[in-house]
PyMOL Python script that loads the backbone (N, CA, C, O; Angstrom):
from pymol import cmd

cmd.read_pdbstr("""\
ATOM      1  N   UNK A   1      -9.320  10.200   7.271  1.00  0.00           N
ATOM      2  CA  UNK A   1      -7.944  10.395   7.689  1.00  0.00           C
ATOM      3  C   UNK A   1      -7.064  10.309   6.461  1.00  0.00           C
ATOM      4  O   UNK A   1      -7.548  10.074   5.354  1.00  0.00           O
ATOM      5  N   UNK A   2      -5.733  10.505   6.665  1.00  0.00           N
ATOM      6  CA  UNK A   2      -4.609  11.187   5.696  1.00  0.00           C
ATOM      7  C   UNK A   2      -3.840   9.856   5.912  1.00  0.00           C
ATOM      8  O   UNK A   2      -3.716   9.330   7.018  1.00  0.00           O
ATOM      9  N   UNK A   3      -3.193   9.218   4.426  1.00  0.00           N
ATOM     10  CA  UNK A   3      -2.099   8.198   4.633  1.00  0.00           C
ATOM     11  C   UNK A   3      -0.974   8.927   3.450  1.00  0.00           C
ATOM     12  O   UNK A   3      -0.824  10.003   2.870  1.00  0.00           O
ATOM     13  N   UNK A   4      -0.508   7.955   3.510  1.00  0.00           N
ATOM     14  CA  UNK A   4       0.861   8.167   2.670  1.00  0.00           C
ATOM     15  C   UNK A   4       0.621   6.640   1.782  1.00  0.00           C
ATOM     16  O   UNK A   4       0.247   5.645   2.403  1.00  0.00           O
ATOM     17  N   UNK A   5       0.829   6.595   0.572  1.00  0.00           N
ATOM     18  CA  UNK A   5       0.673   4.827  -0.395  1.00  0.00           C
ATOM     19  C   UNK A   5       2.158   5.506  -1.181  1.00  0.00           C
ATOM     20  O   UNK A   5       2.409   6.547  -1.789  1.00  0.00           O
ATOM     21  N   UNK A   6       2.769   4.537  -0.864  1.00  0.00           N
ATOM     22  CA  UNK A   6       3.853   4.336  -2.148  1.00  0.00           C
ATOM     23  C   UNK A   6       4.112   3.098  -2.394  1.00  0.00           C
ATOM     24  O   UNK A   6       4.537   2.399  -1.474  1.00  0.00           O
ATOM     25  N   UNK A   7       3.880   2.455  -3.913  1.00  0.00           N
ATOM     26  CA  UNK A   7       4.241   1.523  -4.939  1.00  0.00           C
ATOM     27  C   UNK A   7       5.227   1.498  -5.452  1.00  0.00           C
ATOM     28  O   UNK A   7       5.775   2.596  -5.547  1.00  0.00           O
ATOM     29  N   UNK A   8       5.776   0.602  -5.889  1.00  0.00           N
ATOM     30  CA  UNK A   8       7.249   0.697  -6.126  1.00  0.00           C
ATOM     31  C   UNK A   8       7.275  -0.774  -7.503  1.00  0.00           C
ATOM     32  O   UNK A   8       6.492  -1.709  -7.340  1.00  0.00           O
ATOM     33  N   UNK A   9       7.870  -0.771  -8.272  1.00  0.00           N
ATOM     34  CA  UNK A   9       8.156  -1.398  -9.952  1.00  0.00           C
ATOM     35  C   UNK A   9       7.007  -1.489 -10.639  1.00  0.00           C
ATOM     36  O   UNK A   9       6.616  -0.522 -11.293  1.00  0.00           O
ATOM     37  N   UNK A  10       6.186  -2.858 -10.582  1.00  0.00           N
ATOM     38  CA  UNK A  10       5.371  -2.481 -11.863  1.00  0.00           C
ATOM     39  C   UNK A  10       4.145  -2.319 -10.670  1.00  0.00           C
ATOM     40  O   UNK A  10       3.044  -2.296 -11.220  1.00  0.00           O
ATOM     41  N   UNK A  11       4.087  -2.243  -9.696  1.00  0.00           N
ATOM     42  CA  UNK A  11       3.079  -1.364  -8.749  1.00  0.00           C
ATOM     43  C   UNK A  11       2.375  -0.519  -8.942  1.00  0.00           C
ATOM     44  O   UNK A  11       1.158  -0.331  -8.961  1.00  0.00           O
ATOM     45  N   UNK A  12       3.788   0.336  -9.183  1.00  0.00           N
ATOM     46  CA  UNK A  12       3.345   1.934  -9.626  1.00  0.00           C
ATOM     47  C   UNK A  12       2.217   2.872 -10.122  1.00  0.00           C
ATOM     48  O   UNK A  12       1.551   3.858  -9.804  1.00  0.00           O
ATOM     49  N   UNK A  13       2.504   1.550 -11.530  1.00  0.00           N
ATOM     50  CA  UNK A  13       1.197   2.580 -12.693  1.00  0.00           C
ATOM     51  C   UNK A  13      -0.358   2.508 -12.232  1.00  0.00           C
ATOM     52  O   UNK A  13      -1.370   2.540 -12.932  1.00  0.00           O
ATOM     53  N   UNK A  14      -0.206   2.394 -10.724  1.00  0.00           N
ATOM     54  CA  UNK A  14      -1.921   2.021  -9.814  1.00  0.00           C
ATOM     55  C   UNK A  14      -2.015   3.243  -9.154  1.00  0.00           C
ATOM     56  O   UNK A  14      -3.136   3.612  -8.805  1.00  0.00           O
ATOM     57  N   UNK A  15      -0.877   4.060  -8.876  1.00  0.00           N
ATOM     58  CA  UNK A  15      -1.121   5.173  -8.062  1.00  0.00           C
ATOM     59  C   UNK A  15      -2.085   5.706  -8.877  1.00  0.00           C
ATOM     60  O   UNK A  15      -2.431   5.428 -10.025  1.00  0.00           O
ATOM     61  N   UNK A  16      -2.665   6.980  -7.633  1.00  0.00           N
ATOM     62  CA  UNK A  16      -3.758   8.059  -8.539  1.00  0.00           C
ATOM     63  C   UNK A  16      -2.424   9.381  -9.332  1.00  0.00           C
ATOM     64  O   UNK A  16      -1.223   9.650  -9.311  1.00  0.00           O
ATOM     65  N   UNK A  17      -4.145   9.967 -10.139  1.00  0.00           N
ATOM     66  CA  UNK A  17      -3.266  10.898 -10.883  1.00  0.00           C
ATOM     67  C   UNK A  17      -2.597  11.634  -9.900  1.00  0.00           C
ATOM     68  O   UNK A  17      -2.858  11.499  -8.705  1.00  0.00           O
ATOM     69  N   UNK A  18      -1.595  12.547 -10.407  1.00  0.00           N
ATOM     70  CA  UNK A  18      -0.910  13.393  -9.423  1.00  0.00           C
ATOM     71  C   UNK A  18       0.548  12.969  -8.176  1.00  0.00           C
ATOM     72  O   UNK A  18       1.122  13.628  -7.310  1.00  0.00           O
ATOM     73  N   UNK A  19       0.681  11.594  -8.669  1.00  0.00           N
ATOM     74  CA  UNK A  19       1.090  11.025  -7.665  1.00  0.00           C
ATOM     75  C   UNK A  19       3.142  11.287  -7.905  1.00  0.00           C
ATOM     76  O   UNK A  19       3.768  11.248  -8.965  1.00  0.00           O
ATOM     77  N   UNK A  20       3.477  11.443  -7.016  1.00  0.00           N
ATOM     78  CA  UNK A  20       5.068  11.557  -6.866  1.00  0.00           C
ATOM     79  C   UNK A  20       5.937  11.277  -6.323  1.00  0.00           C
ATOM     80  O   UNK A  20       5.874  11.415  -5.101  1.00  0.00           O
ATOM     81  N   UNK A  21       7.101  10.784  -6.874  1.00  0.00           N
ATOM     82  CA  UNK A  21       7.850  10.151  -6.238  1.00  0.00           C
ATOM     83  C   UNK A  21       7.508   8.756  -5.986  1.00  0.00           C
ATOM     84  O   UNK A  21       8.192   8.200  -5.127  1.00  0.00           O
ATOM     85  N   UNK A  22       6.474   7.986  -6.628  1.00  0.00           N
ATOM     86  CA  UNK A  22       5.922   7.011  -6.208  1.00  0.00           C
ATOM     87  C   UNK A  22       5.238   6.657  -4.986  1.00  0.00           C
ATOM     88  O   UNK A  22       5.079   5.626  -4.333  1.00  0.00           O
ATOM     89  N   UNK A  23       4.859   7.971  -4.894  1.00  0.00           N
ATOM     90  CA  UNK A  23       4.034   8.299  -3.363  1.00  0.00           C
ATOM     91  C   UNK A  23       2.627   8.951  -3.855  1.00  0.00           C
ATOM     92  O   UNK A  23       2.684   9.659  -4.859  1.00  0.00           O
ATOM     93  N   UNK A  24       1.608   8.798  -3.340  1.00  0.00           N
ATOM     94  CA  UNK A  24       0.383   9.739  -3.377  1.00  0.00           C
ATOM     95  C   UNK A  24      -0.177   9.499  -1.724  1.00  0.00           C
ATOM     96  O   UNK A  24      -0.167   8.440  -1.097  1.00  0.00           O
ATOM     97  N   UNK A  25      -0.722  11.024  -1.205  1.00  0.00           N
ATOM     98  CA  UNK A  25      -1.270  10.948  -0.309  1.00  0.00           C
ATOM     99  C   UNK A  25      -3.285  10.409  -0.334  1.00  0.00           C
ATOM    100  O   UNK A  25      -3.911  11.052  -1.177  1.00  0.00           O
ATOM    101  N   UNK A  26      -3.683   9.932   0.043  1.00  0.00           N
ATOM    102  CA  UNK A  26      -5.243   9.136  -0.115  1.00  0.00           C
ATOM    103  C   UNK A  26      -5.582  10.051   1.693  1.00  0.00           C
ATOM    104  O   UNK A  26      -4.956  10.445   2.676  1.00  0.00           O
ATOM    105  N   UNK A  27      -6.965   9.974   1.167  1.00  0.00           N
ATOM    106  CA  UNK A  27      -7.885  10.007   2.430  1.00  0.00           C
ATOM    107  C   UNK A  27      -8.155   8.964   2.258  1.00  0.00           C
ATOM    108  O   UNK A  27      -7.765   8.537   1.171  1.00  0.00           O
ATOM    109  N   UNK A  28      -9.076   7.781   3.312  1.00  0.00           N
ATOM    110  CA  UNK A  28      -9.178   6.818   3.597  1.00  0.00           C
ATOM    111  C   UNK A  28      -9.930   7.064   4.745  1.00  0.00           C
ATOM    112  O   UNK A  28      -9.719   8.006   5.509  1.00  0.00           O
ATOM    113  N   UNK A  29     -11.129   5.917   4.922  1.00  0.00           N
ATOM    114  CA  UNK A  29     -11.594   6.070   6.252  1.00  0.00           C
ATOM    115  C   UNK A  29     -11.329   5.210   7.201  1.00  0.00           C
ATOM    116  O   UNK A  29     -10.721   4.156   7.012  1.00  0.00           O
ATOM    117  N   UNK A  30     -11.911   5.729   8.641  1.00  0.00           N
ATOM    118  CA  UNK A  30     -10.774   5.335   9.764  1.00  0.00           C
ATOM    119  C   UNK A  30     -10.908   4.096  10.051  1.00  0.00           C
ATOM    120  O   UNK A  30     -10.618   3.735  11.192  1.00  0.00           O
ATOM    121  N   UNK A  31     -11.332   3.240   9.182  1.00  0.00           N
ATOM    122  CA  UNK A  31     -11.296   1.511   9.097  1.00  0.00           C
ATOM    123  C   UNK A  31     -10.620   1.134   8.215  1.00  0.00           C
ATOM    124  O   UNK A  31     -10.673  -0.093   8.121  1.00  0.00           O
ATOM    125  N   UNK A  32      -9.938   1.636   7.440  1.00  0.00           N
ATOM    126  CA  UNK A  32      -8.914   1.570   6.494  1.00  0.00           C
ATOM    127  C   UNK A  32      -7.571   0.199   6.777  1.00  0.00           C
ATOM    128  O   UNK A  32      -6.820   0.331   7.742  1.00  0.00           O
ATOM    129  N   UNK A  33      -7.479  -0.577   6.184  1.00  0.00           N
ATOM    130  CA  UNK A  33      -6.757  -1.796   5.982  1.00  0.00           C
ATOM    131  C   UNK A  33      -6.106  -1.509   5.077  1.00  0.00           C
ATOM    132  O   UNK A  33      -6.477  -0.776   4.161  1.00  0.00           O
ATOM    133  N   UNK A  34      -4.311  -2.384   5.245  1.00  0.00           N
ATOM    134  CA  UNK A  34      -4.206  -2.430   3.816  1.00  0.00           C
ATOM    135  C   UNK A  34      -4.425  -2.714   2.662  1.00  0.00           C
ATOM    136  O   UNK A  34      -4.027  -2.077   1.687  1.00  0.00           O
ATOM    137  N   UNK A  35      -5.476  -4.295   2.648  1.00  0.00           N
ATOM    138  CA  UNK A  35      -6.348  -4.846   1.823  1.00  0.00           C
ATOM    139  C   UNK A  35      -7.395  -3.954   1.093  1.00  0.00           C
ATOM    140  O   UNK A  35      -7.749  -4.026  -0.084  1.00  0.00           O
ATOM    141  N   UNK A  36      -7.936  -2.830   2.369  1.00  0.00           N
ATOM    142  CA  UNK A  36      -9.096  -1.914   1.193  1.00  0.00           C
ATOM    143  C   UNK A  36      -8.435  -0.995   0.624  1.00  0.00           C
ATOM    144  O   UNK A  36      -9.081  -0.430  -0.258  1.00  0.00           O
ATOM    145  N   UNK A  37      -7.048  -0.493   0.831  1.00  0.00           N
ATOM    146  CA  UNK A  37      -6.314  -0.097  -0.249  1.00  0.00           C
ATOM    147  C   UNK A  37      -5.921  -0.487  -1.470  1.00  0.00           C
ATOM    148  O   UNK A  37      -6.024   0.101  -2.547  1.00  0.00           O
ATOM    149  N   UNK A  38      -5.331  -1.834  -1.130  1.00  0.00           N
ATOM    150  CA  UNK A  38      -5.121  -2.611  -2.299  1.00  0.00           C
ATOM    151  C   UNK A  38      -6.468  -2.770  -3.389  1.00  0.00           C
ATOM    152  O   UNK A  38      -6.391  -2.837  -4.615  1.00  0.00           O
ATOM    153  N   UNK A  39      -7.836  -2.812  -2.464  1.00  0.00           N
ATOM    154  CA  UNK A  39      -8.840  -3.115  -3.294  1.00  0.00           C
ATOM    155  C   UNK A  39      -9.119  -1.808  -4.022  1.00  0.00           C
ATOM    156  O   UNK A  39      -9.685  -1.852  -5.114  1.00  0.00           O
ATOM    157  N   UNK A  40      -8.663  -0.353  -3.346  1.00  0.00           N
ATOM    158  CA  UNK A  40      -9.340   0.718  -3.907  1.00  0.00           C
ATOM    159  C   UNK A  40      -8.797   0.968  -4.820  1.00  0.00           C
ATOM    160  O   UNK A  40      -9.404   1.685  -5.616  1.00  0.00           O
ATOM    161  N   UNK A  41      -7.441   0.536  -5.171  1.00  0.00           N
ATOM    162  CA  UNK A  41      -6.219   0.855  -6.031  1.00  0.00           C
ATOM    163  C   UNK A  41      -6.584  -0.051  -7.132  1.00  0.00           C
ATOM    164  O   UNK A  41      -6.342   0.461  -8.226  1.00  0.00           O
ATOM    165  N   UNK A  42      -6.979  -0.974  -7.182  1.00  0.00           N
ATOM    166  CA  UNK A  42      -7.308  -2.377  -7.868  1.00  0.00           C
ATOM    167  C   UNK A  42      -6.145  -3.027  -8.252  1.00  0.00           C
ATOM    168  O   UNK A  42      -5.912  -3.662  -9.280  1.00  0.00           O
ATOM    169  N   UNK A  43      -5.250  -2.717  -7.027  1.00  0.00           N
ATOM    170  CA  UNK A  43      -4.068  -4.032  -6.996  1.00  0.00           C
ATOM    171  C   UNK A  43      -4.226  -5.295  -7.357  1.00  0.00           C
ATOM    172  O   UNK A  43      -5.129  -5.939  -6.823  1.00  0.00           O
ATOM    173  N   UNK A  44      -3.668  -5.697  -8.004  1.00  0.00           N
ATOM    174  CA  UNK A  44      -3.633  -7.545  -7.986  1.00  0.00           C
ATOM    175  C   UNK A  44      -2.766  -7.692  -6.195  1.00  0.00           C
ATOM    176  O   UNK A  44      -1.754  -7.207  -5.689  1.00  0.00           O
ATOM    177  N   UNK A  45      -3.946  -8.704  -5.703  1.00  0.00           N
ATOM    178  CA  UNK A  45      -3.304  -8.525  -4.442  1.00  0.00           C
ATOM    179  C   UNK A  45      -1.946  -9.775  -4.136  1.00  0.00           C
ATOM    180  O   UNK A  45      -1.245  -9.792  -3.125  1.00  0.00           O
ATOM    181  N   UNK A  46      -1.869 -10.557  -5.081  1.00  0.00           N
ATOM    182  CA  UNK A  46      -1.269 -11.629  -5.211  1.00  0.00           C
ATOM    183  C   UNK A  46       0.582 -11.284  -5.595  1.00  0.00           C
ATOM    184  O   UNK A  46       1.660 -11.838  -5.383  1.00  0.00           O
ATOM    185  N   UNK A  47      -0.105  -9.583  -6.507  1.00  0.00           N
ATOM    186  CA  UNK A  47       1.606  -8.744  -6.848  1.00  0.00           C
ATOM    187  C   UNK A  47       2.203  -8.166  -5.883  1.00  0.00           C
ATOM    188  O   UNK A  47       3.398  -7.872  -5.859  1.00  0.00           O
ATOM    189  N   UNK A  48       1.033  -7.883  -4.651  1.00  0.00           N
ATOM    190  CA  UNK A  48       1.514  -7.613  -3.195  1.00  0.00           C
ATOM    191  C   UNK A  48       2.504  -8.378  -2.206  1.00  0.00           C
ATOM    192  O   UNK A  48       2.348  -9.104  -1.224  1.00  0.00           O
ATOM    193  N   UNK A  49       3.048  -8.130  -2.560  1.00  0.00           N
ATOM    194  CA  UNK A  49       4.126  -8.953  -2.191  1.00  0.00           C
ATOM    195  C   UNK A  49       4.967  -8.797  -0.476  1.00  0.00           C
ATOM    196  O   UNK A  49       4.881  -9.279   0.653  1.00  0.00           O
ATOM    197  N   UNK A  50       5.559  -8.051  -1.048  1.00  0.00           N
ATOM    198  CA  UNK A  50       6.033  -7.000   0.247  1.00  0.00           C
ATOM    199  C   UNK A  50       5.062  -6.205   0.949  1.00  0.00           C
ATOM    200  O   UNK A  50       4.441  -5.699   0.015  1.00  0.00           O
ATOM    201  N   UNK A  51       4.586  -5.813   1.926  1.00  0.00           N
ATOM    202  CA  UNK A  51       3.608  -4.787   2.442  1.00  0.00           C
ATOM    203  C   UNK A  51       4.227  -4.485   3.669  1.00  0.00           C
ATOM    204  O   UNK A  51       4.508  -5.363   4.484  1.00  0.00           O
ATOM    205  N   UNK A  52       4.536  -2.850   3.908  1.00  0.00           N
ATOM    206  CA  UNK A  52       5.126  -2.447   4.854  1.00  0.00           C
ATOM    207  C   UNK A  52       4.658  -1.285   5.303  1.00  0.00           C
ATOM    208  O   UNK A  52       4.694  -0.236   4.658  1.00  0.00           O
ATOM    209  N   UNK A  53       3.948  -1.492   7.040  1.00  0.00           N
ATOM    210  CA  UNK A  53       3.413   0.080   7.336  1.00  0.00           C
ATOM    211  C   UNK A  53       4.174   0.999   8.365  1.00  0.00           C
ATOM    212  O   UNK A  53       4.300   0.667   9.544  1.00  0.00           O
ATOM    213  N   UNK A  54       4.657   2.131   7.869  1.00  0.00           N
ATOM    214  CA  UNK A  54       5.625   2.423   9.179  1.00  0.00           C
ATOM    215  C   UNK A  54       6.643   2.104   8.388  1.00  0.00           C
ATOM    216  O   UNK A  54       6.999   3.187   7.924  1.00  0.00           O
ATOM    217  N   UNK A  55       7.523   1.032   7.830  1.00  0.00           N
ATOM    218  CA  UNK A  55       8.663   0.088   7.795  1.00  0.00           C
ATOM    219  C   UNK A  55       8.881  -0.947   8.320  1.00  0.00           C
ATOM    220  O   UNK A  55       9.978  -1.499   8.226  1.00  0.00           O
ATOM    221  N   UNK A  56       7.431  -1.654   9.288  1.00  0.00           N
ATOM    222  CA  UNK A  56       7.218  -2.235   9.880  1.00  0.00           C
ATOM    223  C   UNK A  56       6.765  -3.557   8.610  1.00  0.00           C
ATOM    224  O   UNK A  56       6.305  -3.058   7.584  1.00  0.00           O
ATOM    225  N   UNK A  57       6.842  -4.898   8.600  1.00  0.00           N
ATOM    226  CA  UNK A  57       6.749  -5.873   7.559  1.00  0.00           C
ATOM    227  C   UNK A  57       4.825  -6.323   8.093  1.00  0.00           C
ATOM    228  O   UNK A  57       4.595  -6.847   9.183  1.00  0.00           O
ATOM    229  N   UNK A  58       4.059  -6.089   7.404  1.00  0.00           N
ATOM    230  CA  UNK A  58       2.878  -6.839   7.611  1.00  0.00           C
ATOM    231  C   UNK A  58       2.451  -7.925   6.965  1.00  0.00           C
ATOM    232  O   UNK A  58       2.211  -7.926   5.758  1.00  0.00           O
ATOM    233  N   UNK A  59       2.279  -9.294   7.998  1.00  0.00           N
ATOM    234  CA  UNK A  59       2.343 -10.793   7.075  1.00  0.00           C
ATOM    235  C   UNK A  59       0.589 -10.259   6.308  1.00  0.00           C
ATOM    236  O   UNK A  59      -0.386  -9.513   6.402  1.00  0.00           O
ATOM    237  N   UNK A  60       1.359 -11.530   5.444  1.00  0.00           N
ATOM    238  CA  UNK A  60      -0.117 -11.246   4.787  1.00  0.00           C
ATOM    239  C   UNK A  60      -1.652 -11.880   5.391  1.00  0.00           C
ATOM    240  O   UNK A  60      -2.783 -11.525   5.061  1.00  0.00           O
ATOM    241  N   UNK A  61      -1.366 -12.618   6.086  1.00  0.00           N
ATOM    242  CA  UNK A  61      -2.575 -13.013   7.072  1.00  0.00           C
ATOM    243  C   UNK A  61      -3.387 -12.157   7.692  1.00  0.00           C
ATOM    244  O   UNK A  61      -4.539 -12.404   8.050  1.00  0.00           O
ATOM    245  N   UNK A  62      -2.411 -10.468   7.916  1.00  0.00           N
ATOM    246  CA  UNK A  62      -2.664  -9.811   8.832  1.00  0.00           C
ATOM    247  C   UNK A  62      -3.135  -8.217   7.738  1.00  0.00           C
ATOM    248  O   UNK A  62      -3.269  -7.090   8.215  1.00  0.00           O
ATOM    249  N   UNK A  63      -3.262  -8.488   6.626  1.00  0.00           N
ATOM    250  CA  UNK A  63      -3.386  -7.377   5.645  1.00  0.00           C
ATOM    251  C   UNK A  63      -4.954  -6.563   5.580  1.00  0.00           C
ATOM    252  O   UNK A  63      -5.353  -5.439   5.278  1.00  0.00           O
ATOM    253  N   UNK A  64      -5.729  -8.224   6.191  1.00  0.00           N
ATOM    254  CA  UNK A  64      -7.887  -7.511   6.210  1.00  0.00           C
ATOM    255  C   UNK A  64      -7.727  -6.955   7.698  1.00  0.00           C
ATOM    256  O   UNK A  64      -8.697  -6.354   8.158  1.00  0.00           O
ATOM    257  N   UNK A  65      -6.638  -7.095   8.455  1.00  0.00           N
ATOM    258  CA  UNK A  65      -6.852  -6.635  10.605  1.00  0.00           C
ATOM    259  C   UNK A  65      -6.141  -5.846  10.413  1.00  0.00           C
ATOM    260  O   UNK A  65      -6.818  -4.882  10.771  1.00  0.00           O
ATOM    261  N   UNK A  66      -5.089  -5.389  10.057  1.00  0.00           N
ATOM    262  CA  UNK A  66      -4.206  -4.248  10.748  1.00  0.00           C
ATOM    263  C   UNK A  66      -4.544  -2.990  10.218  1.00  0.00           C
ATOM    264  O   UNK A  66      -4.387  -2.647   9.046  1.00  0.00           O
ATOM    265  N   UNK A  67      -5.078  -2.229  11.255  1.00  0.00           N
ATOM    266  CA  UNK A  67      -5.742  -1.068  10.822  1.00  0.00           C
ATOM    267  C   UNK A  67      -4.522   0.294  10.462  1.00  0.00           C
ATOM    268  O   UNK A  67      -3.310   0.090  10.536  1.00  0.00           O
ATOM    269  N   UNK A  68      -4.822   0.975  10.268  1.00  0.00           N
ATOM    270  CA  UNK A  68      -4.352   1.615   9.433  1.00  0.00           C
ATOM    271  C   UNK A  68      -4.281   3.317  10.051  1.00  0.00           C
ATOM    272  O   UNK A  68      -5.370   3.891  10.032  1.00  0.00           O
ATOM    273  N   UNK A  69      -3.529   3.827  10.386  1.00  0.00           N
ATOM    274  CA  UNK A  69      -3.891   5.204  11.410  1.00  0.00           C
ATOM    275  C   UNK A  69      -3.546   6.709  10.611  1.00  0.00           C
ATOM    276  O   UNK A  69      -2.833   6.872   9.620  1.00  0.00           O
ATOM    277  N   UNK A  70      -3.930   7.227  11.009  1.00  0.00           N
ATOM    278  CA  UNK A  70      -3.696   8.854  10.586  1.00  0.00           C
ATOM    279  C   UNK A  70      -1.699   9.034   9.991  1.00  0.00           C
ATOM    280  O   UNK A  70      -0.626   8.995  10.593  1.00  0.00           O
ATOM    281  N   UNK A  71      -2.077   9.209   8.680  1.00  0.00           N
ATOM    282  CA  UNK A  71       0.113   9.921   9.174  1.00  0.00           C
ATOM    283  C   UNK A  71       0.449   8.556   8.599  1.00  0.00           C
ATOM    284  O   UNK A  71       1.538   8.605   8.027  1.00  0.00           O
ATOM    285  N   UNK A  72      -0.078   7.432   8.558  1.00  0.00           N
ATOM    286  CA  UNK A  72       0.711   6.223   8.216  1.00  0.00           C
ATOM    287  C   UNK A  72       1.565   5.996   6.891  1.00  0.00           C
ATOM    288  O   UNK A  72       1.211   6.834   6.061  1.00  0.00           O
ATOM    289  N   UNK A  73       2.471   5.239   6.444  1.00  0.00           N
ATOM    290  CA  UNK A  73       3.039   5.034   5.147  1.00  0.00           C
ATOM    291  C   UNK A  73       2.667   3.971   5.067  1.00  0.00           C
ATOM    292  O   UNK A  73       2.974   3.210   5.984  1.00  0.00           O
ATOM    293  N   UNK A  74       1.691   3.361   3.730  1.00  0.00           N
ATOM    294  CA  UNK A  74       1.652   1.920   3.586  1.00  0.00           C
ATOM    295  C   UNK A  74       2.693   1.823   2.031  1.00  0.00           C
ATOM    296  O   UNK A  74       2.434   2.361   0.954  1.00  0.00           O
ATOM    297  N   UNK A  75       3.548   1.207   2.277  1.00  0.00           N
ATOM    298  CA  UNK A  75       4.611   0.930   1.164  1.00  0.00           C
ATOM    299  C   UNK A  75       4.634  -0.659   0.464  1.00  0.00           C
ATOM    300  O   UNK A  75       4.969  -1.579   1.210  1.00  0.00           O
ATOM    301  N   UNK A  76       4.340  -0.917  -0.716  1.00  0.00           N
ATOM    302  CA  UNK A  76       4.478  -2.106  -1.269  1.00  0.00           C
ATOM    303  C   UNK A  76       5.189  -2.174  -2.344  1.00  0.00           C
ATOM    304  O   UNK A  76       5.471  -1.303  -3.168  1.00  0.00           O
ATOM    305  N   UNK A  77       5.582  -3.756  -2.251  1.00  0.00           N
ATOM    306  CA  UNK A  77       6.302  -3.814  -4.245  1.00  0.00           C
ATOM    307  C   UNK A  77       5.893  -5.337  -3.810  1.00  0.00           C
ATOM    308  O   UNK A  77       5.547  -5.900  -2.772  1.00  0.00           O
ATOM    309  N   UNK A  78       6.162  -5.755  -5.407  1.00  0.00           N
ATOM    310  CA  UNK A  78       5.841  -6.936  -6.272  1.00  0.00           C
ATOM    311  C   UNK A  78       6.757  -8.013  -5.894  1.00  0.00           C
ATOM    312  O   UNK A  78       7.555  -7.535  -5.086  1.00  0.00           O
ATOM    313  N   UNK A  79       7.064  -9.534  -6.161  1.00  0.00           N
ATOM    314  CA  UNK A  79       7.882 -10.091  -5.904  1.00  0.00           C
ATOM    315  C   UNK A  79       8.624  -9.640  -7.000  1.00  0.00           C
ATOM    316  O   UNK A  79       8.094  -9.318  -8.063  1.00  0.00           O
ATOM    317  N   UNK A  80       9.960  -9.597  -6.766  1.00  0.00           N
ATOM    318  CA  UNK A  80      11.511  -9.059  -7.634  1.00  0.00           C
ATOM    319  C   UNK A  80      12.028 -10.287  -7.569  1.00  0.00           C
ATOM    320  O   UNK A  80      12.039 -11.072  -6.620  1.00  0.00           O
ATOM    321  N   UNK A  81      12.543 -10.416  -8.871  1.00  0.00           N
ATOM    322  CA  UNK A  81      13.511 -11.105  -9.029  1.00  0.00           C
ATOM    323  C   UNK A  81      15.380 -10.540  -9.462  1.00  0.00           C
ATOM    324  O   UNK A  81      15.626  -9.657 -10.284  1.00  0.00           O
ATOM    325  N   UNK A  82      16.552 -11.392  -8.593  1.00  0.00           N
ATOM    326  CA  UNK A  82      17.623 -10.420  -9.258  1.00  0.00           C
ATOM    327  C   UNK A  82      18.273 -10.607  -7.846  1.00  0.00           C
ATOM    328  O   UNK A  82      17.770 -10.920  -6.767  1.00  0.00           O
ATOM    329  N   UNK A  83      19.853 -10.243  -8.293  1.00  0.00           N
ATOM    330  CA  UNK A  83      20.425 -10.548  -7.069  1.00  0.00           C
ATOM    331  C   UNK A  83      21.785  -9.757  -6.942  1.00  0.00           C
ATOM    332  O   UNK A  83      22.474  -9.874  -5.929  1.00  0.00           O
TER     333      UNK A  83
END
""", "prot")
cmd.dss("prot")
cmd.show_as("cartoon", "prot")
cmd.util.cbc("prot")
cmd.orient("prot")
């Protein structure tokens, strides 16, 4: 299946080649988590900070269960500092 990954500050430089707008589309299979993203990407998962699917906020408890569907946006950034 087809997702949508966009990274956002020092996230970023994890996307694959080709990637735009701070978006790249991934195939992924249909057991897909946000965690085996993070792992496929080789996120530091600890810079994961924010994780949002849909726009929807996913705790991080819930990052190895919440599966992951066709069409989805998984969107992350780092903790920010700044106000």
């Amino acid at each position: 299946m087809q997702i949508t990954v966009k990274l956002f500050a020092t996230l970023a430089g994890h996307l694959p080649a080709g990637a735009r707008h701070n978006a790249a589309e991934l195939d992924v299979d249909d057991d897909a988590t946000p965690a085996t993203i993070i792992e496929r990407l080789n996120l530091p998962r600890e810079k994961c900070h924010l994780v949002l699917v849909n726009g929807v906020y996913v705790v991080p408890s819930q990052l190895d269960r919440h599966r992951l569907k066709p069409g989805d946006a998984l969107a992350m950034w780092p903790p920010v500092a700044g106000g």
